[in-house]
C-alpha positions as CSV (number, residue, x, y, z in Angstrom):
1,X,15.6,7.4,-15.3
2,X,15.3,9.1,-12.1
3,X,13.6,5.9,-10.5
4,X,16.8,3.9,-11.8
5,X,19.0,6.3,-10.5
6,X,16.9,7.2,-6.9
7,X,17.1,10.7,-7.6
8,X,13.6,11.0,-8.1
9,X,12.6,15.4,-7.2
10,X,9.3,16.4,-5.8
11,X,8.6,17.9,-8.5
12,X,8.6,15.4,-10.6
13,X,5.7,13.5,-8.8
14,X,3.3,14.1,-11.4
15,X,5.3,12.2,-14.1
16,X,5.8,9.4,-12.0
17,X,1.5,9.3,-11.5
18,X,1.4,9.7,-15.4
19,X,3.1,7.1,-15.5
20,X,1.6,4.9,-12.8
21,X,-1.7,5.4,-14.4
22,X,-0.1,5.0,-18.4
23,X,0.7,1.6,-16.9
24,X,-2.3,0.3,-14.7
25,X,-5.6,1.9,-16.1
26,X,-5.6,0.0,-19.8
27,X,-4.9,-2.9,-18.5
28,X,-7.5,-2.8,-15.4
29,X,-9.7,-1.9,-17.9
30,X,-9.2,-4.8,-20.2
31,X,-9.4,-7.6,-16.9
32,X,-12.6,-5.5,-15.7
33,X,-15.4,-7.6,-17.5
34,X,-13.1,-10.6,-16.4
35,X,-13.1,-9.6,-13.1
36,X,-16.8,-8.7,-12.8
37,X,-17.9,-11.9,-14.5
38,X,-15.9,-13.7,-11.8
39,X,-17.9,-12.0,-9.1
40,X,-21.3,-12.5,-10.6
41,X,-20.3,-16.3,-11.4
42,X,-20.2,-16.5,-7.5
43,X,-23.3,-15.1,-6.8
44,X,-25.0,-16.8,-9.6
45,X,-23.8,-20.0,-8.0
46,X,-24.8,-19.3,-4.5
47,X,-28.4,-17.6,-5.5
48,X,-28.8,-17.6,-9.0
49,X,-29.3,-14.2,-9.8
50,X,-27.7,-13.3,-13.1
51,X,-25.5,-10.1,-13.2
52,X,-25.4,-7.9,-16.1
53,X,-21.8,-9.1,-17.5
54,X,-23.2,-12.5,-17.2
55,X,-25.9,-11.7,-19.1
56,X,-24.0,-10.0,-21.9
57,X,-21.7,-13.1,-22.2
58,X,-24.7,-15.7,-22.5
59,X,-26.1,-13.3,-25.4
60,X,-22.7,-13.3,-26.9
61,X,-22.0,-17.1,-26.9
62,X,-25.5,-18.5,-27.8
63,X,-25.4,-20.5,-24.6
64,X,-27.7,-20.0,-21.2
65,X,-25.7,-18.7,-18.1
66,X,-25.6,-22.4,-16.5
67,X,-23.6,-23.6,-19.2
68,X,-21.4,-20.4,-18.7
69,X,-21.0,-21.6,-15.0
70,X,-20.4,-25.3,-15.1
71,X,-17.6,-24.4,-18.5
72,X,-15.9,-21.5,-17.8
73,X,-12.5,-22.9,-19.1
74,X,-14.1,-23.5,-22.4
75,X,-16.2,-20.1,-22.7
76,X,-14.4,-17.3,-19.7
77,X,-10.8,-18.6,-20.1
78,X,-10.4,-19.5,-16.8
79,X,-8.3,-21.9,-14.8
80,X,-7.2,-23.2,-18.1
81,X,-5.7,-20.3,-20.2
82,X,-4.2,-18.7,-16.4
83,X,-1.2,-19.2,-15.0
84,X,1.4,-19.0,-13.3
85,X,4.4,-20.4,-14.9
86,X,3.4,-23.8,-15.7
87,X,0.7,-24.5,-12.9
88,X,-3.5,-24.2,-13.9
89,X,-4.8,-20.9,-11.1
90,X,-8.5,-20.8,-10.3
91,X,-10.7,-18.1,-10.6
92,X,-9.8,-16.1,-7.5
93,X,-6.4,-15.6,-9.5
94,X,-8.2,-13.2,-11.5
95,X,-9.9,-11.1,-9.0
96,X,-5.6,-10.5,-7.3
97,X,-4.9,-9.5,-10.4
98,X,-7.9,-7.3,-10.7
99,X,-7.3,-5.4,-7.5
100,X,-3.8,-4.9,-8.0
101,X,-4.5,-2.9,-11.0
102,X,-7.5,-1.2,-9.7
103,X,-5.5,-0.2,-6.6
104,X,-2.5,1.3,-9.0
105,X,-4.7,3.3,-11.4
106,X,-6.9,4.3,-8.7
107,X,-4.0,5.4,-6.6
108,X,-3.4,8.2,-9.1
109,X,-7.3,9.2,-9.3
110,X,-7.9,12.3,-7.4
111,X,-3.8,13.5,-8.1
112,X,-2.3,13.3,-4.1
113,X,1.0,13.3,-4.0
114,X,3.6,12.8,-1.4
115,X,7.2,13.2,-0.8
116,X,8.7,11.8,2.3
117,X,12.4,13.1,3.6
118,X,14.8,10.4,4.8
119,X,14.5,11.2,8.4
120,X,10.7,11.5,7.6
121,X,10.9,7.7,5.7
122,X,12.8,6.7,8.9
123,X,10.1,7.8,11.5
124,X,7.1,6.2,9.4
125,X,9.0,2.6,9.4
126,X,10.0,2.9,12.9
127,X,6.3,3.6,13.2
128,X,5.3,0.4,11.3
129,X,7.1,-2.1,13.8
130,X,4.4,-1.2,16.1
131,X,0.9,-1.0,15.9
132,X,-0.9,1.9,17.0
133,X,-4.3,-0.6,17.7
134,X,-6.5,2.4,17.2
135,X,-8.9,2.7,14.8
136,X,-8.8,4.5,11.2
137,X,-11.7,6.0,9.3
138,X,-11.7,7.3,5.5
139,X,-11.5,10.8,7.2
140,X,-8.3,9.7,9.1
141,X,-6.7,9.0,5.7
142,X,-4.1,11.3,4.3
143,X,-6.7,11.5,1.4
144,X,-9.4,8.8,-0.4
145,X,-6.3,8.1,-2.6
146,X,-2.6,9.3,-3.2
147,X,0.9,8.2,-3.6
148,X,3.8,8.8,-1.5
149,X,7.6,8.5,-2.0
150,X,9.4,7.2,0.4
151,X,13.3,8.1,0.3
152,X,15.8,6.1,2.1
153,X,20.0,5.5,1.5
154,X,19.5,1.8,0.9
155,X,16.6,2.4,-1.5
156,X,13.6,4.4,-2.0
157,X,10.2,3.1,-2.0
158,X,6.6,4.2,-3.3
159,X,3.5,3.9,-1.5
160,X,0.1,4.0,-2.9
161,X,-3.4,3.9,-1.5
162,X,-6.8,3.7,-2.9
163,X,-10.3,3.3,-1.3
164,X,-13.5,2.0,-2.1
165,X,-16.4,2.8,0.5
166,X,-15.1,1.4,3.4
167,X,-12.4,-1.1,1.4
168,X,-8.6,0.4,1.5
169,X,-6.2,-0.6,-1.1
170,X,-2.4,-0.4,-0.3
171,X,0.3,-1.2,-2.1
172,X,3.8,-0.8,-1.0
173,X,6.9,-1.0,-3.8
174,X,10.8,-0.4,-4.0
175,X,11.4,1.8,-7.0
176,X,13.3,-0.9,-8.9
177,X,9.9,-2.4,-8.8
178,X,8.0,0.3,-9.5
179,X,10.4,0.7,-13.0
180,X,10.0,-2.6,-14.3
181,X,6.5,-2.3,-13.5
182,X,5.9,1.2,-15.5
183,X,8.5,0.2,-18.3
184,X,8.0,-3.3,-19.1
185,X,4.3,-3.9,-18.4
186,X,2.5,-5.9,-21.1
187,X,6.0,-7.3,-22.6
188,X,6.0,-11.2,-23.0
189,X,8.8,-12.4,-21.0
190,X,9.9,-16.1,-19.8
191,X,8.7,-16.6,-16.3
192,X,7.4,-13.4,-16.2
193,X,4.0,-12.8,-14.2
194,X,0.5,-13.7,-14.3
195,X,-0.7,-15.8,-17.8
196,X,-4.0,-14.8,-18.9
197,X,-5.0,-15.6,-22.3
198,X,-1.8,-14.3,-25.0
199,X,-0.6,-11.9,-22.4
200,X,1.4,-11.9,-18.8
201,X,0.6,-9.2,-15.7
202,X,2.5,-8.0,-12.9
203,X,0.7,-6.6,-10.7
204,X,1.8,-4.9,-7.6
205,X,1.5,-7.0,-4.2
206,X,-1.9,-5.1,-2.7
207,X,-3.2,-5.5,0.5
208,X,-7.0,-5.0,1.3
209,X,-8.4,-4.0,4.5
210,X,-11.7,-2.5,5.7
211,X,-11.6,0.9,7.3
212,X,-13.0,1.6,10.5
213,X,-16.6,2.7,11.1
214,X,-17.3,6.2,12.6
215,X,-18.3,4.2,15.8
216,X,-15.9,1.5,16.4
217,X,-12.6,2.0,18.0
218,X,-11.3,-1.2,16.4
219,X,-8.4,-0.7,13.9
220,X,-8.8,-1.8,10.1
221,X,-9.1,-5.2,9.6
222,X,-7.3,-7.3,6.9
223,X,-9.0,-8.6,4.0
224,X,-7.6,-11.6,1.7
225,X,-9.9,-10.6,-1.0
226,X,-6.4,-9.2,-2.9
227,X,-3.6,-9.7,-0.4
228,X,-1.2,-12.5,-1.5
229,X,2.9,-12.7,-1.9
230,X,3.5,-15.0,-4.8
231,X,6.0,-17.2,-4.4
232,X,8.8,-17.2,-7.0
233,X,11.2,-20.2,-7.9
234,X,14.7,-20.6,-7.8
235,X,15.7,-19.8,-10.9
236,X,13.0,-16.9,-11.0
237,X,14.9,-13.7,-12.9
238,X,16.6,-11.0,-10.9
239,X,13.7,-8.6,-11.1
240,X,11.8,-11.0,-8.6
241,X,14.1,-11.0,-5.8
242,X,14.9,-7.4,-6.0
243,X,12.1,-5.4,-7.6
244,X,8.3,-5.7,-6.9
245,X,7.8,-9.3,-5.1
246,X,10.2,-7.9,-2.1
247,X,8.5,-10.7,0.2
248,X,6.2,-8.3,2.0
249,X,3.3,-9.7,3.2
250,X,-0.3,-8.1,3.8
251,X,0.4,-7.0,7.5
252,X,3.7,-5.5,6.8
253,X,2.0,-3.1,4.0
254,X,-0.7,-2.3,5.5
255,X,1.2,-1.7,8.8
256,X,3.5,1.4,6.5
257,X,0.4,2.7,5.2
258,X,-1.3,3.1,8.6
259,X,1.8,4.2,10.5
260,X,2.3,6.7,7.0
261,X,-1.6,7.7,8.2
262,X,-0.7,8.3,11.9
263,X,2.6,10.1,11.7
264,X,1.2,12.7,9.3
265,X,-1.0,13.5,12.1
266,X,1.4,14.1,14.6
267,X,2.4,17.8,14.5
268,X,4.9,18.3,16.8
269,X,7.3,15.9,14.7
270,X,6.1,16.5,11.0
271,X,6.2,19.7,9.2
272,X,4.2,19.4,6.0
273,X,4.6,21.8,3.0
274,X,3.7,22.1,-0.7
275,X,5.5,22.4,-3.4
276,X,4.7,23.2,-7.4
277,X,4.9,20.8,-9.9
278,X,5.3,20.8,-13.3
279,X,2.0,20.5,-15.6
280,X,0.7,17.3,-15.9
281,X,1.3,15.5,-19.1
282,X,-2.2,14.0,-19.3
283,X,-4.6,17.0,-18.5
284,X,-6.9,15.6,-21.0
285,X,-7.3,12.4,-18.6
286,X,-6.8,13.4,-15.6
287,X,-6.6,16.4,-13.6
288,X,-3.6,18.9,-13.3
289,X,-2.1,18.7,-9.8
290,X,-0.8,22.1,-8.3
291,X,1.1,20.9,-5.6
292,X,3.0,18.3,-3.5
293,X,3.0,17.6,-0.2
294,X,6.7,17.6,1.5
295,X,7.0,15.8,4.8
296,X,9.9,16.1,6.6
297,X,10.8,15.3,10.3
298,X,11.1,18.3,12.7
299,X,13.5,17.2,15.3
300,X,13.4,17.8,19.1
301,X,16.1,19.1,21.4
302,X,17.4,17.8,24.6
303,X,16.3,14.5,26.1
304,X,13.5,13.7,28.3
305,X,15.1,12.4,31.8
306,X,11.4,11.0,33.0
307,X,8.1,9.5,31.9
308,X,5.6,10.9,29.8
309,X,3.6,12.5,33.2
310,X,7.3,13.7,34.4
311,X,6.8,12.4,37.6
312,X,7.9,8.7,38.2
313,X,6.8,6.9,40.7
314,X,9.6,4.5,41.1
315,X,13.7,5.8,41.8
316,X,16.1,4.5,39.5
317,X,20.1,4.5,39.9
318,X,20.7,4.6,36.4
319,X,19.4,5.7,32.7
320,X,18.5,3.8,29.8
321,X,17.1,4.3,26.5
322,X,13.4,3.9,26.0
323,X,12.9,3.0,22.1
324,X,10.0,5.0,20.2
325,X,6.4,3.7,19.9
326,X,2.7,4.4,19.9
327,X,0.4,5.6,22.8
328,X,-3.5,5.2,22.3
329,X,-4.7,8.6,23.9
330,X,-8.5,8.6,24.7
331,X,-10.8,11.6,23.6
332,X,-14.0,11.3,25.2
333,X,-15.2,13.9,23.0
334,X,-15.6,11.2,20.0
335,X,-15.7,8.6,21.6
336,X,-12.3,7.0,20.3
337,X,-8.8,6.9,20.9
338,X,-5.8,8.8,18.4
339,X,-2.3,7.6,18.1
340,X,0.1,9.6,20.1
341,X,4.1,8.5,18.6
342,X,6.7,8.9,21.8
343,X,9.9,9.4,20.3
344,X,12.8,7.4,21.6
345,X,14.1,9.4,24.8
346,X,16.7,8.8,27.8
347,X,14.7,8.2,30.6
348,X,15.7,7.7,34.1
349,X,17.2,10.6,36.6
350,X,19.3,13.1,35.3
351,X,23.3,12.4,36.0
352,X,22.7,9.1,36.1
353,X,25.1,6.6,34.6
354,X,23.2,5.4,31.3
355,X,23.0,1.6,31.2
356,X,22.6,0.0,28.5
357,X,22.0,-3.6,26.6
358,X,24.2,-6.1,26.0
359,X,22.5,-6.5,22.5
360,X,24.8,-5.2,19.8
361,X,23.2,-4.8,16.0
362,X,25.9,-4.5,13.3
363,X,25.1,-2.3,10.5
């Protein structure tokens, strides 16, 4: 109800994990052996090493692993009992929706959880339009795995994050999405999902992108192990167009994520607090979280009149807005460089007229 209505409380963050992982962790479960006997069907192909699901599945039918391999429409389900709406998927098909479970229920592993403030939600988007191009280690994350909330007038949205080794998980959902994702999951409806088999998944969009090393000053890099945007048809239902498949692609999710990661970091704009939450409803399953994290935006006074070293080189005649963005600052102490956001600022000398564009945006 509170998702359906936006009025979703900090406090009530640890229902909204219950319910994230009531949702995802049977059925990532279920398409785990599916998953994994896709994976070692790959390998067995390309060296012939036989994985342990592999092996269980040869016992199981009676038939050696190469007949496993050159039939698995007949014995795995594959290509022929999946798919979307009417068309025949491959194999890889599996392994999306694999990863956009795995990401969901192991978004709610380790209990993180964050609530953004609309100015705070504002700042983090502005944030995404850029990149930051620095790089991003497991230890820059917020944590290894979490979910935020991300409140804004024309609709909240919720973020999650999940990481495996070096491989990040993100996936990036308005709320009306994230309802008909945690109430309707696993209901049999026209045109609805991902066929495997006698049932129909809708997994979150996920993108998948491999962290940084300690070393490298290279940001994360995108993966298209999980990454995809189904398209949806004309007459697709309502839900499509306005609740999980928004049309974000990979880039665009991981670029909220990472500018989520930066900003959090960036103390002279965020203040972060905790706040207790009620008992979790599945302390037998998971563990109780204590507190949330509450980001909101700490706002500056008075407007900057110069550059960022206050002494320009250059005399100007008139003012102008300069529009908020990253700055790579260099610590030779590790070797790296950490993102730096410049708020949007009057520059130019003080009294001066204020020019400004010619561009008008209607809102």
């Amino acid at each position: 109800m509170a998702l359906s209505t936006g009025q979703l409380k900090p406090a009530q963050m640890p229902l909204l994990l219950d319910a994230f992982d009531e949702a995802a962790t049977p059925v990532m479960k279920h398409l785990e052996p599916f998953a994994f006997s896709v994976w070692e069907l790959r390998s067995f192909r390309a060296s012939g090493v036989v994985g342990p699901t592999l092996n269980g599945l040869s016992k199981f039918y009676g038939q050696p692993v190469e007949v496993l391999s050159a039939n698995p429409e007949r014995y795995l389900g594959f290509k022929g009992a999946l798919a979307l709406s009417d068309e025949a998927v491959d194999e890889q098909e599996i392994i999306v929706i694999y990863c956009g479970y795995r990401c969901t229920s192991g978004a709610t592993l380790d209990r993180h959880a964050y609530f953004a403030s609309e100015e705070m939600t504002a700042l983090i988007l502005a944030g995404s339009e850029g990149s930051a191009e620095v790089g991003v280690t497991i230890a820059d994350l917020p944590s290894p795995s979490g979910v935020a909330y991300l409140t804004q007038s024309e609709g909240d949205l919720v973020l999650l994050w999940n990481t495996v080794d070096d491989l990040l998980s993100v996936q990036l959902v308005p709320t009306t999405g994230a309802q008909d994702f945690i109430v309707n999951q696993g209901e049999i409806r026209e045109g609805w999902g991902y066929r495997f088999g006698d049932y129909k998944y809708l997994p979150i969009p996920t993108a998948e992108a491999e962290l940084s090393s300690p070393e490298s000053d290279s940001p994360p890099s995108l993966q298209n192990i999980g990454g995809y945007t189904p398209g949806m048809p004309d007459d697709a239902p309502d839900w499509s167009r306005k609740g999980i498949y928004q049309g974000w692609s990979s880039e665009q999710i991981l670029a909220v994520f990472l500018s989520f990661t930066h900003m959090l970091r960036q103390g002279a704009l965020v203040d972060s607090s905790t706040i207790r939450t009620a008992k979790s409803s599945l302390s037998g399953r998971r563990r109780q979280p204590g507190l949330v994290t509450y980001l909101s935006y700490r706002s500056r006074s008075g407007a900057r009149a110069t550059g960022d070293d206050g002494a320009p080189s250059r005399v100007y005649s008139h003012r102008w807005t300069v529009r908020g963005h990253w700055k790579r600052q260099w610590y030779p102490s590790e070797q790296r460089h950490h993102p730096i956001w410049i708020s949007t600022y009057i520059a130019g000398p003080e009294g001066a007229p204020i020019k400004t564009s010619d561009k008008v945006t209607l809102l």
